[in-house]
N, C-alpha and C positions, 0 to 999 in steps of 0.2 A: 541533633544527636540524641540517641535513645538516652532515658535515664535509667533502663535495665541493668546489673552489672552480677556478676555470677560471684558468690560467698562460698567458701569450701564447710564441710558440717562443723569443723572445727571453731568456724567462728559463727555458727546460729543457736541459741541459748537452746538448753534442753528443752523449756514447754513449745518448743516449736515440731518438737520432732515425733511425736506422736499424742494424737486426742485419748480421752478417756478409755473411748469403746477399742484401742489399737489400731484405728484406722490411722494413715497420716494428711495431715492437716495440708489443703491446697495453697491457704493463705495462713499467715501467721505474724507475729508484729513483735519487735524488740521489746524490751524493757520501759525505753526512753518514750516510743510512740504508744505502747498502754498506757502510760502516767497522761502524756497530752489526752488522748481519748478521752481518757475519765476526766479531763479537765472541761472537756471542750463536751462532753456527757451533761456533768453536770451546772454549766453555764447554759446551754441551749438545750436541755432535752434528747430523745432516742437521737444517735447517729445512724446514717447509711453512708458508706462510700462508693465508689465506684472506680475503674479505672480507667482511666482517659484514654481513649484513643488514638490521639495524634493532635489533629489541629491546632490549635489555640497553646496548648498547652503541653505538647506532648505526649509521653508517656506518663502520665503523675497519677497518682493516686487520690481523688475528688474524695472531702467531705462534706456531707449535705445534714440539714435538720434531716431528720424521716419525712416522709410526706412533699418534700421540696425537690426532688428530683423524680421526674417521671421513669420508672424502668421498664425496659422494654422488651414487647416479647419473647425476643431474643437473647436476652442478655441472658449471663448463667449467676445465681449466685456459688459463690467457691466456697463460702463458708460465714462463719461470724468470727471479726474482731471483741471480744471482750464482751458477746451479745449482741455488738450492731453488724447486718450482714455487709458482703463487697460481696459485688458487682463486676462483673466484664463483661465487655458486648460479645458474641456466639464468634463471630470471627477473631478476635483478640484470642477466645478460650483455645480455638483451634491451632489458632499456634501456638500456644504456649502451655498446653495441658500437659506436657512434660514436664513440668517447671513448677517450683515451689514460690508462692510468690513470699516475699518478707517484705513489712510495711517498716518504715522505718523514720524519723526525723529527723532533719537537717536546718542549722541556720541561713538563711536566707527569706525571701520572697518569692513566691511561685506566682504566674498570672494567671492565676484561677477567681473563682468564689468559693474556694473552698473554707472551711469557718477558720481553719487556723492561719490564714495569712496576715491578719491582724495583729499576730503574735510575734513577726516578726520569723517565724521556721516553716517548713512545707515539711509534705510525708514525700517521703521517694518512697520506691519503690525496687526491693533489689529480687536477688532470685537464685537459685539453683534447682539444677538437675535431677529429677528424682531418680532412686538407682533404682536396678530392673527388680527388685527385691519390694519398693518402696509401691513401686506401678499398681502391684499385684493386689495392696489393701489400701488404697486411696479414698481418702472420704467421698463418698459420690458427691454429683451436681444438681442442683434443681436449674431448672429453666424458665425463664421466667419470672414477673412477681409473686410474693409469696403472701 
């Protein structure tokens, strides 16, 4: 079962709904999930995430040290959480680059390696719709590593 679920704007916090420059942000992360970041920041060093593609794990959103996950030429970054970038692979982007991604934290276990499982919580990942208004100023994508 996907772990995608669609949020209406009314429950996504305002710094998710537009960047500095007025573009809007692809990826974006609660409250709850920046505080883990910066925790798990500065316990291990630069993060990168990623988001999983299926197998193993899902749809989940992977936290990696930087340097510990290979990205691939393919992959897109969407953007930076809190400075560290995410990741999807170029197929994942293409279905879903309508969609706002939101990171977010949940108690449980994920069966990942992602650094926060030890904590006892995983990121999901949720999402909505961009409106055809939102399309129009989208932060662009890099491809590839940066």
């Amino acid at each position: 079962m996907s772990e995608f679920c669609k949020l209406g704007p009314e429950e996504i916090p305002a710094l998710l709904i537009r960047n500095p420059d007025g573009t809007v942000p692809r990826v974006g992360a609660t409250l709850q999930a920046l505080e883990l970041i910066r925790r798990l920041r500065s316990e291990h060093g630069p993060l990168l995430f990623h988001q999983s593609g299926g197998c193993c794990d899902g749809s989940a959103p992977m936290c990696f040290l930087r340097g510990e996950f290979k990205v691939g030429a393919r992959d897109v970054c969407l953007g930076c959480l809190d400075g560290d970038p995410f990741y999807i692979s170029g197929s994942q982007f293409e279905a879903w680059k309508h969609t706002q991604l939101i990171i977010d934290v949940v108690p449980g276990r994920g069966a990942s390696f992602s650094l926060e499982i030890p904590l006892g919580v995983r990121f999901l990942t949720r999402s909505r719709a961009f409106s055809e208004d939102e399309l129009k100023i989208l932060h662009s994508v890099e491809i590839g590593p940066s």
